[in-house]
C-alpha positions in Angstrom: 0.0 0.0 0.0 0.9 3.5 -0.7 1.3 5.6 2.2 0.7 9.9 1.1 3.1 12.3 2.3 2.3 13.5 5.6 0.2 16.9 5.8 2.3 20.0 7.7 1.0 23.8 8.5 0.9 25.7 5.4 -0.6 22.6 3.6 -4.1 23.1 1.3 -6.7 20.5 2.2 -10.2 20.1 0.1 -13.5 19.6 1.8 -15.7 17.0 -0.1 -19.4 15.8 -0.2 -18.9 12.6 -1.3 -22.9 11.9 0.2 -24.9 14.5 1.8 -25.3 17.8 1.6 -24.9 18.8 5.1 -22.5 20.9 4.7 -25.1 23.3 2.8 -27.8 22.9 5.1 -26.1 23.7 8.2 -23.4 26.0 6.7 -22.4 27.3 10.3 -21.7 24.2 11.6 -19.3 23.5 8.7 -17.9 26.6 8.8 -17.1 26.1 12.7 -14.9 22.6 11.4 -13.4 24.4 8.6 -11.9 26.9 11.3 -10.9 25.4 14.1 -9.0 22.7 12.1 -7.2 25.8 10.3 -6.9 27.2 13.6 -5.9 24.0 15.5 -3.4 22.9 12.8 -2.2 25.9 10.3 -4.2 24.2 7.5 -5.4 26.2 4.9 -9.5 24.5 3.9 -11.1 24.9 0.6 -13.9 23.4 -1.3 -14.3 21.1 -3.4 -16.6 22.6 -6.5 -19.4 21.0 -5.4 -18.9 20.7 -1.7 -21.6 22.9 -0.5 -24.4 22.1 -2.8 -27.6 20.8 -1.1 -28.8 17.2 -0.8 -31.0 17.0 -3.9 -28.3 18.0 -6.2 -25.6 16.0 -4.6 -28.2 13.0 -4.2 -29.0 13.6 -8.7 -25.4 14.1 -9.6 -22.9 11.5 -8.2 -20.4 11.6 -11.3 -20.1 15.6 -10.0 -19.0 14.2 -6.2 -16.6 11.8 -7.7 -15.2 14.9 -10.2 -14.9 16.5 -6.7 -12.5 14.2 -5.7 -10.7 13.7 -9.1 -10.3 17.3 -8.8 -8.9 17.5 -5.6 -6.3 14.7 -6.0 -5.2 16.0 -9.4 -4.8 19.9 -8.0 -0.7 20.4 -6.9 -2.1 22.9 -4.1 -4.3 20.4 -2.7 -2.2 17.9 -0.1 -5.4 16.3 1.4 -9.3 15.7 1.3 -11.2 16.0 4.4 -14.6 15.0 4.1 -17.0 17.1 5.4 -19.9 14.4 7.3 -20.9 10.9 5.8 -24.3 10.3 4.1 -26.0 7.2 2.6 -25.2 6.5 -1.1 -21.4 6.9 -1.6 -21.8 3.7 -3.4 -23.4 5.8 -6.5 -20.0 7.5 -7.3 -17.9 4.2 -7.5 -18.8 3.6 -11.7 -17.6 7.3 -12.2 -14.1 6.6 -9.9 -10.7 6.4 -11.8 -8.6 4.0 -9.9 -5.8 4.8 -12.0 -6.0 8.8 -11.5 -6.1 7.8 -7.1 -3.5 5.7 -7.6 -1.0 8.3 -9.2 -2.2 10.7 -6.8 -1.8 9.4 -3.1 -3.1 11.9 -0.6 -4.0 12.4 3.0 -7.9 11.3 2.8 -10.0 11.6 5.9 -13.6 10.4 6.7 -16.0 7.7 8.5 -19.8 6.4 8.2 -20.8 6.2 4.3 -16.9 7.3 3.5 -16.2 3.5 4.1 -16.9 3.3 0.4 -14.0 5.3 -0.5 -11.9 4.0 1.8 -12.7 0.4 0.3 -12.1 2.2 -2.9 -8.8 3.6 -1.9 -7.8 0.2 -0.7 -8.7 -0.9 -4.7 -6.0 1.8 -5.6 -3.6 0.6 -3.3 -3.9 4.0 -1.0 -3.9 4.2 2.5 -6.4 6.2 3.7 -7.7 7.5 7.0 -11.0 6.5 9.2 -11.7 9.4 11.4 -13.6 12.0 11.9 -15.3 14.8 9.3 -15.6 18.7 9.0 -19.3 18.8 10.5 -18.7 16.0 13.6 -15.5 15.8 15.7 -13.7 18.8 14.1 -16.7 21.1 14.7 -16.5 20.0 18.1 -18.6 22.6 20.5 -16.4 24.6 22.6 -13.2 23.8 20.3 -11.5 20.4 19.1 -11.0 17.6 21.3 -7.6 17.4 23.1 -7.8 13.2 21.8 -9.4 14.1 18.6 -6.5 16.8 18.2 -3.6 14.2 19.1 -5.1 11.3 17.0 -5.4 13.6 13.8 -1.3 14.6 14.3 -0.2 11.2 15.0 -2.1 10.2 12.1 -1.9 12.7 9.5 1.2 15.2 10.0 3.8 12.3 11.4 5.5 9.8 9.7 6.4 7.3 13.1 4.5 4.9 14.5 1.8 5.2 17.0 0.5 3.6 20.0 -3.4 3.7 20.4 -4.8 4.9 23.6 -8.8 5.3 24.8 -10.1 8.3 25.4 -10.2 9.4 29.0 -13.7 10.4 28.4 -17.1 10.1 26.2 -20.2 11.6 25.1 -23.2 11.3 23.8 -24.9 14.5 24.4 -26.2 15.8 21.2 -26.8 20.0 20.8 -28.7 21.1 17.9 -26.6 21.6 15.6 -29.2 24.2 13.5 -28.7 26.3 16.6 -25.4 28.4 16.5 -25.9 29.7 20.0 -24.9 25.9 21.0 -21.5 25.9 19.1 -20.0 27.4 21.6 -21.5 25.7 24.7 -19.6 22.1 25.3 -20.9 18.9 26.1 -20.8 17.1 29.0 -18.8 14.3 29.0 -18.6 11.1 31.0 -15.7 9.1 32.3 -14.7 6.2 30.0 -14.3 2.7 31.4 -11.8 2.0 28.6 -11.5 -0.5 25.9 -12.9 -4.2 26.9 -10.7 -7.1 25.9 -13.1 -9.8 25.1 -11.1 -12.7 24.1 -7.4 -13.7 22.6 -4.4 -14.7 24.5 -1.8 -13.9 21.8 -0.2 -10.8 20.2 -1.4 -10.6 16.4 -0.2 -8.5 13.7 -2.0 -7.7 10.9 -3.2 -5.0 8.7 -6.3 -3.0 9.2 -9.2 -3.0 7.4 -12.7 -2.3 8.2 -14.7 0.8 9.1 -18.3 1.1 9.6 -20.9 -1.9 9.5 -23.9 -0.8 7.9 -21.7 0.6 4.8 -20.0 -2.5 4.6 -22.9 -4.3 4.0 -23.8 -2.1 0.8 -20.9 -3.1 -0.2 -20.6 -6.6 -0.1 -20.9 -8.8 -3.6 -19.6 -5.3 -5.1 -16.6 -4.1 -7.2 -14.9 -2.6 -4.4 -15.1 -5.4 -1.7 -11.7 -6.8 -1.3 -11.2 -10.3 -2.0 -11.1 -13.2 0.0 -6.8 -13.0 0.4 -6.7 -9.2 1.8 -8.8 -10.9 4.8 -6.1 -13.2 5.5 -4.6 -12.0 9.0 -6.0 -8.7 8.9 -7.5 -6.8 11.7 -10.9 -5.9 11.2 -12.3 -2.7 12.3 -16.1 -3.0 13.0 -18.1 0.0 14.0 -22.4 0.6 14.0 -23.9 4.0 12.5 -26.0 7.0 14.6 -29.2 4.6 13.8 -27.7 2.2 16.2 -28.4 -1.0 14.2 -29.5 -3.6 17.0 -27.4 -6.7 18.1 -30.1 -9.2 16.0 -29.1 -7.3 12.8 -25.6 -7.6 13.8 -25.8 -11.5 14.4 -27.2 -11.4 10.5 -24.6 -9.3 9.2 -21.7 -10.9 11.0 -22.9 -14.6 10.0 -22.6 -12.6 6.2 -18.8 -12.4 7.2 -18.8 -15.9 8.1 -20.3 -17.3 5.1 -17.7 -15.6 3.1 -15.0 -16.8 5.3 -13.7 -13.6 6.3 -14.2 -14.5 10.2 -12.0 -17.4 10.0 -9.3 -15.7 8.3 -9.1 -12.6 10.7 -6.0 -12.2 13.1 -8.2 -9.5 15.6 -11.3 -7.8 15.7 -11.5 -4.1 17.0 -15.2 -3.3 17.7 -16.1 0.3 18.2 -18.1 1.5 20.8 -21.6 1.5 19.6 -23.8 5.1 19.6 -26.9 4.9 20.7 -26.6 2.0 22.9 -28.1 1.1 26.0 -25.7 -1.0 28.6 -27.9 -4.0 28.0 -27.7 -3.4 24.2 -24.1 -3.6 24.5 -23.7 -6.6 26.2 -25.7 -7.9 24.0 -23.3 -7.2 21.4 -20.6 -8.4 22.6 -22.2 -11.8 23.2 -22.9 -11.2 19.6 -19.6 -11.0 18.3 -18.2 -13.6 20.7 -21.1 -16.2 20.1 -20.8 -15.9 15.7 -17.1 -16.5 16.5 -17.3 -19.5 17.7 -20.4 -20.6 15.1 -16.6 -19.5 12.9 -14.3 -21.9 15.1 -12.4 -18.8 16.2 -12.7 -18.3 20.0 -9.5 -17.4 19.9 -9.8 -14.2 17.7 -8.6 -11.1 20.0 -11.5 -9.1 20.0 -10.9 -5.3 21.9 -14.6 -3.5 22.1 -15.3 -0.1 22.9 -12.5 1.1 20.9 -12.7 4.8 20.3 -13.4 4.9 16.7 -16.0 5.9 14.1 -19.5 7.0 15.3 -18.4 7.9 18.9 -16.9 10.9 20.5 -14.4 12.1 20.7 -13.5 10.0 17.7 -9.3 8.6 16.6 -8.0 8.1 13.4 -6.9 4.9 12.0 -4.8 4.7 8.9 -6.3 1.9 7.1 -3.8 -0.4 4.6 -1.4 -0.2 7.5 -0.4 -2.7 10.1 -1.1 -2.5 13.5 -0.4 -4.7 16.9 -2.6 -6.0 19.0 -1.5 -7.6 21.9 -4.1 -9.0 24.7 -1.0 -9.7 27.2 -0.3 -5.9 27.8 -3.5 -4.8 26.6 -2.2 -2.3 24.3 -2.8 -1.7 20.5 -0.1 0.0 18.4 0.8 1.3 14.6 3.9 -0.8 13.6 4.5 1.4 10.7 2.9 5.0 9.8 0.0 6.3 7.7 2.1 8.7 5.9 5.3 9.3 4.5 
């Protein structure tokens, strides 16, 4: 895999609808994002042609969202795309793609939710590429940028070394209207976090990540961008749930989908995000899930880590997906062995 040069202050970065139009509807909101990164990290943001065009349009023109991103990656003064939220039919710009133009363009790409599609197709172009959070979530953060968001994104993004994962010290799921701007500035109350949960595995695995959220993966199953059986062979699987909080049942369905393709028995770990929208019930009914399918897969043995701070969760990391990472159940720790970025 391809790893793009890492992003520094006084770097360009495009913001990209790649699925809703947000970003339009709640300009302020994107507008907050767009300045405290630039703020936070001496990164110049600018938009994508069709960035801030509503949902209709976006939603009737997908070939114009994947010219969005052609146009970014082919523009010298561009050295990274940041999407600005997720959506629902990234899927619909995949015909209009050019692997070949991603592939001779490698740059820092950033995104979660309905972004796995990209990321799968990045994968495709043999590009690393970032899951983490977008413009209009975790970098418009009320009251200013996460301290962990802010560390994950310059581990990730602006240094080429090795990282060690660490969970957040806290969480939240306090939502503020975001169509209110008197609430941008008010911040959220936030819990302690019990940490990541090690649910099985006795040995240290390495293996490169793949992954990102569930519900997107399963549009994309049986599809041209779903990698094939092989590039599941000792890979660590990143599996997170969307903001509609899918329930356990539909997660024993989808995860029995992974098993009849014989991607469970192939996997060396399993890094399962904490879910949003869950009840403490709801997620030990999860991980029952994920434990019980495992063994319908013959692998007890998998390492699975839960509540791993990734994807539709705040404050939210970055992983650099196409890259390998160490998971070790002895010490409890989870590390990059090699870097996102060059």
């Amino acid at each position: 895999m391809i790893r793009p040069p890492a992003l520094k202050p006084g770097d360009t970065v495009a913001a990209i609808s790649l699925s809703s139009g947000l970003a339009g509807a709640i300009p302020h909101r994107y507008e907050t994002g767009k300045r405290q990164f630039s703020e936070t990290f001496g990164i110049t943001v600018v938009e994508a042609p069709n960035a801030l065009r509503d949902n209709a349009w976006l939603h009737d023109n997908p070939q114009a969202r994947a010219d969005d991103l052609h146009w970014a990656l082919e523009n010298d003064e561009i050295a990274g795309v940041i999407t600005t939220i997720g959506g629902d039919d990234s899927i619909r710009t995949v015909p209009y793609l050019d692997l070949d133009l991603i592939s001779a363009h490698p740059k820092v790409f950033l995104g979660y939710s309905d972004t796995t599609i990209q990321h799968l197709v990045n994968r495709r172009a043999g590009i690393v590429s970032f899951y983490g959070p977008g413009f209009m979530t975790d970098l418009a953060e009320n009251g200013g940028i996460h301290p962990y968001v802010e560390a994950a994104v310059r581990a990730a993004l602006f240094s080429a070394e090795p990282f060690e994962l660490e969970a957040a010290a806290e969480w939240t799921e306090e939502f503020l209207d975001w169509a209110n701007p008197a609430l941008q500035s008010r911040r959220r109350r936030w819990w302690p976090n019990a940490g990541w949960q090690w649910l099985s595995g006795a040995e240290p695995v390495t293996g490169e990540l793949i992954g990102g959220c569930g519900d997107v993966l399963e549009i994309a199953k049986g599809s041209t961008i779903w990698p094939p059986a092989a590039e599941w062979d000792g890979a660590v699987f990143l599996f997170e749930t969307s903001e509609e909080a899918p329930p356990p049942d539909t997660i024993l369905h989808w995860l029995r989908g992974y098993l009849g393709l014989g991607v469970l028995e192939r996997l060396a770990a399993l890094l399962v995000s904490r879910p949003m929208g869950y009840t403490q019930q709801q997620t030990f009914r999860l991980w029952h899930t994920v434990l019980a399918v495992l063994a319908e897969a013959g692998r007890p043995d998998l390492p699975v880590v839960a509540s791993v701070d990734y994807g539709h969760t705040s404050p939210a990391g970055v992983l650099p997906l196409g890259c390998r990472v160490h998971v070790d159940p002895v010490h409890k720790t989870i590390a990059m062995v090699e870097p996102g970025v060059a």
